[in-house]
N, CA, C and O of each residue as an XYZ file, in Angstrom:
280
protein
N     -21.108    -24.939    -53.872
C     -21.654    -25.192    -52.556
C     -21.224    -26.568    -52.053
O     -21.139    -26.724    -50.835
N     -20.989    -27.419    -52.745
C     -20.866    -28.954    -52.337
C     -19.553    -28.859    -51.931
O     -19.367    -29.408    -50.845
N     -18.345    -28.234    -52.542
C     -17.232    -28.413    -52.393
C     -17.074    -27.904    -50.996
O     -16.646    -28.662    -50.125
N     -17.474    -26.362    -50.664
C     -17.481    -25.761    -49.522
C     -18.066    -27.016    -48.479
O     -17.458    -27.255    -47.436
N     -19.060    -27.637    -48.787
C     -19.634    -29.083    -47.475
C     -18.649    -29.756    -47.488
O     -18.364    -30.009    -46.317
N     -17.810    -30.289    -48.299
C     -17.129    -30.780    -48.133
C     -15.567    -30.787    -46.936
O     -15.062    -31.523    -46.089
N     -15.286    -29.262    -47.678
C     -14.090    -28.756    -46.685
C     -14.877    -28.740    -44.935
O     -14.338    -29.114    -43.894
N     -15.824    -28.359    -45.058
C     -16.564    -27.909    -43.682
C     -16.964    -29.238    -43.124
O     -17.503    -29.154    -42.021
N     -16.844    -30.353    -43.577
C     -16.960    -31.694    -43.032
C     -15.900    -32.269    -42.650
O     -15.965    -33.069    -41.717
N     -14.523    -31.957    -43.367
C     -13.662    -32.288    -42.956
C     -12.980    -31.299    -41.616
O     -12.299    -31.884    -40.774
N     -13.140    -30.271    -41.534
C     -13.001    -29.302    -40.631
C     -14.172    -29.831    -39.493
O     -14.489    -29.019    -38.625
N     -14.798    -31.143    -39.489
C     -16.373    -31.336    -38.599
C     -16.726    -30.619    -37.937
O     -16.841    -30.722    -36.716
N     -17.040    -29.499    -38.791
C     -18.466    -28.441    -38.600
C     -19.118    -29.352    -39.023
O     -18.725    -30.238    -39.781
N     -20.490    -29.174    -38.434
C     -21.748    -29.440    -38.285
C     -22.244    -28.550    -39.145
O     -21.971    -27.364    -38.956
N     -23.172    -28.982    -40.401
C     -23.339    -28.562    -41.473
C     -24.930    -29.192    -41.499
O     -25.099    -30.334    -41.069
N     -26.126    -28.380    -42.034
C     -27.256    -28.826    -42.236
C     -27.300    -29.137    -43.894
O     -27.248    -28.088    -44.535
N     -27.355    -29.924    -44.433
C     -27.285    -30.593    -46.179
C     -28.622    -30.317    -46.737
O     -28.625    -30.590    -47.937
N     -30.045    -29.769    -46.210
C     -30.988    -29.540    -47.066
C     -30.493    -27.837    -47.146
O     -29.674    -27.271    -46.422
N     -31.305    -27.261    -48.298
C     -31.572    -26.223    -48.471
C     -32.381    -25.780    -49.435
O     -32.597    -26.302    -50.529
N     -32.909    -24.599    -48.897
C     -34.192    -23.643    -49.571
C     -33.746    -22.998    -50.725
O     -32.808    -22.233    -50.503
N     -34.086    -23.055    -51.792
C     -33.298    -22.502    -52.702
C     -34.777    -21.511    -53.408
O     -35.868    -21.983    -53.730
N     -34.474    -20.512    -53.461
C     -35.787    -19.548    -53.532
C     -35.169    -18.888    -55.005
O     -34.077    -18.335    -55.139
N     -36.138    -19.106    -55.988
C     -36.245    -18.370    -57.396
C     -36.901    -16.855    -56.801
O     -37.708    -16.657    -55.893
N     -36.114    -15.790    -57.819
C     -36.642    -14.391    -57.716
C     -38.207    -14.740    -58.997
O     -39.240    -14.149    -58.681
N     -38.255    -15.365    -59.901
C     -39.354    -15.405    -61.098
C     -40.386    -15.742    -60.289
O     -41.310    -15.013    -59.927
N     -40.071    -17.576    -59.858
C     -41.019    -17.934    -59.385
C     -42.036    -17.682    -57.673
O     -43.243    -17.693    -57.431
N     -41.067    -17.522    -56.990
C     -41.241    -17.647    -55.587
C     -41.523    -16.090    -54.773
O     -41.564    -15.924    -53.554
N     -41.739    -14.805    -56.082
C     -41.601    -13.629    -55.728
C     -42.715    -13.343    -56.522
O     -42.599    -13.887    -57.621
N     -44.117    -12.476    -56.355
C     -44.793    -11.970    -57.299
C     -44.288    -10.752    -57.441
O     -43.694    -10.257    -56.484
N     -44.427    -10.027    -58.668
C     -43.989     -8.718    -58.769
C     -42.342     -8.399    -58.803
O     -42.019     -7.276    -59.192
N     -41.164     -9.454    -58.365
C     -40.166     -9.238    -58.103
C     -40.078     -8.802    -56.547
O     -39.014     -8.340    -56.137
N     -41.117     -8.935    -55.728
C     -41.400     -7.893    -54.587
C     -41.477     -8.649    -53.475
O     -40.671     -8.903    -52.580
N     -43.012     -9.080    -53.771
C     -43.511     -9.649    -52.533
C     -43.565    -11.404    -52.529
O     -43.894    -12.005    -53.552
N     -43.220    -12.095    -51.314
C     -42.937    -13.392    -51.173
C     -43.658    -14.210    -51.042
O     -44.372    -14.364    -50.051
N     -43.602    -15.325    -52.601
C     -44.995    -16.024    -52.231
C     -44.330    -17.349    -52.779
O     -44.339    -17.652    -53.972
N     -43.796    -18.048    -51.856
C     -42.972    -19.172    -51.960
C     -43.891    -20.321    -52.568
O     -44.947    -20.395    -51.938
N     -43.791    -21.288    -53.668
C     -43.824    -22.593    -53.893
C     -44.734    -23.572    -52.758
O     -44.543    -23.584    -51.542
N     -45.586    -24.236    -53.381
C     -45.897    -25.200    -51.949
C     -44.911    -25.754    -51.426
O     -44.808    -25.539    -50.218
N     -43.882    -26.604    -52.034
C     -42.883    -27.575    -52.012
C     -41.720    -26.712    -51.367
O     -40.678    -27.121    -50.855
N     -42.076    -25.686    -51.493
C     -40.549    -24.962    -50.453
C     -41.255    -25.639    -49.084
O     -40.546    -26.461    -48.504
N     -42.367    -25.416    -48.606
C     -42.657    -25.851    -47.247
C     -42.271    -27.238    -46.778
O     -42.106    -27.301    -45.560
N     -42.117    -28.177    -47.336
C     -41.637    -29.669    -47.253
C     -40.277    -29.382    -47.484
O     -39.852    -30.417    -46.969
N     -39.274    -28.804    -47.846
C     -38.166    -28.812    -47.935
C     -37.385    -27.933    -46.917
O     -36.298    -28.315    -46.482
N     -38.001    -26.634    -46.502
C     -37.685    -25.725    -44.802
C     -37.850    -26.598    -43.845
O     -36.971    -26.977    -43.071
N     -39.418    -27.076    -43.878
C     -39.090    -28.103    -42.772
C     -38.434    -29.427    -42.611
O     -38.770    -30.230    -41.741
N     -37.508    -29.624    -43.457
C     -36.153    -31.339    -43.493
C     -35.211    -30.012    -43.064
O     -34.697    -30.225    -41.965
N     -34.735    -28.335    -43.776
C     -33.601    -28.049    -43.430
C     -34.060    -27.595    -41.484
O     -33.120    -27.792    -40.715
N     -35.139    -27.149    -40.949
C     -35.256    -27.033    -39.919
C     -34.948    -28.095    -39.169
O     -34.069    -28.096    -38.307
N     -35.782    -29.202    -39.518
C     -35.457    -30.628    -38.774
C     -34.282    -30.708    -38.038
O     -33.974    -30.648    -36.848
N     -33.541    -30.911    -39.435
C     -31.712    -31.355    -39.536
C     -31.418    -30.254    -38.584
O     -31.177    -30.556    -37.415
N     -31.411    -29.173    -38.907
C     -30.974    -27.928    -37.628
C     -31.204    -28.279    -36.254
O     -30.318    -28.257    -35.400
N     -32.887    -28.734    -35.962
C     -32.635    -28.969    -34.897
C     -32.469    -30.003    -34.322
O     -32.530    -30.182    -33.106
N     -32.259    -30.727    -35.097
C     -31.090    -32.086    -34.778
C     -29.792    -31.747    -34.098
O     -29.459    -31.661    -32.916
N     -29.106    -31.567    -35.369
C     -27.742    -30.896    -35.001
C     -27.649    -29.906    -33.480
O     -26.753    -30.175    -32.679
N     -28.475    -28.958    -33.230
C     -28.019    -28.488    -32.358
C     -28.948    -28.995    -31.183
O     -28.788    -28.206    -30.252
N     -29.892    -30.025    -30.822
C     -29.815    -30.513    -30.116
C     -28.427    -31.870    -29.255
O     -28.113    -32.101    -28.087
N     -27.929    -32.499    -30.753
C     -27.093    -33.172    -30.105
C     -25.658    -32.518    -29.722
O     -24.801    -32.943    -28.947
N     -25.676    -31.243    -30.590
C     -24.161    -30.714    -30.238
C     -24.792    -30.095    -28.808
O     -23.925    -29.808    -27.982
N     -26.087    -29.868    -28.430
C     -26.022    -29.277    -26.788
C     -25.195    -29.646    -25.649
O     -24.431    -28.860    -25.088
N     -25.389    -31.008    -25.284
C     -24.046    -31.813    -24.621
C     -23.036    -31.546    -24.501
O     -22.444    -31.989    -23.516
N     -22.172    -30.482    -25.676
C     -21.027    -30.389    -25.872
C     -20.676    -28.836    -25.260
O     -19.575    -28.312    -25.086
N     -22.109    -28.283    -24.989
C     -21.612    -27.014    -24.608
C     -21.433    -26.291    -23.472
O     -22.486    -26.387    -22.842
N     -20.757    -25.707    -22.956
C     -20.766    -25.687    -21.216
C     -21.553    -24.976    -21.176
O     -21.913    -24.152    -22.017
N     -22.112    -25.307    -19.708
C     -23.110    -24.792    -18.788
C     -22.992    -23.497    -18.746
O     -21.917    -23.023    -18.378
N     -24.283    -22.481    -19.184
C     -23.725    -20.779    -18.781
C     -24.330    -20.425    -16.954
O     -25.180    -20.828    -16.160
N     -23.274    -19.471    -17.044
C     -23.901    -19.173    -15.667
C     -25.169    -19.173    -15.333
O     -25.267    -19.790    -14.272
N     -26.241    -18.780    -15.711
C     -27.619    -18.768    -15.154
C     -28.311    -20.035    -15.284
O     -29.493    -20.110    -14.951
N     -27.558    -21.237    -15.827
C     -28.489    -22.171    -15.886
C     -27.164    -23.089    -14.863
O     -26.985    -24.263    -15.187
N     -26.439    -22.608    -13.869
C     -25.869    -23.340    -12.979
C     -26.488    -22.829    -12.095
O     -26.317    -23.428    -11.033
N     -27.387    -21.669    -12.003
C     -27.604    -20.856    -10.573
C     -28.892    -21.419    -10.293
O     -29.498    -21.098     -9.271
């Protein structure tokens, strides 16, 4: 995964660097149903953050669509 950030940084894509990394043992009862970690919640919300970081400042960069010129 790091190597792939890497190439994709040099290519400057805009890349979010946290991530959720979800165990099937722990973060699943039964193998089934989803019952995430407390600490996943502090860590979705830094990769959300960063997301909407990123695509707030890349907004600037994007042209105007028709309905928001009209």
């Amino acid at each position: 995964m790091e190597q792939l950030r890497q190439i994709v940084g040099a290519l400057q894509i805009a890349d979010v660097a946290a991530q959720v990394a979800l165990n099937l043992r722990t973060d699943f009862a039964d193998f089934h149903d989803f019952k995430p970690g407390d600490h996943q919640h502090k860590t979705l919300t830094t990769a959300l953050d960063q997301l909407v970081t990123w695509s707030t400042a890349l907004d600037t960069l994007r042209p105007a669509s028709s309905s928001a010129a009209a």
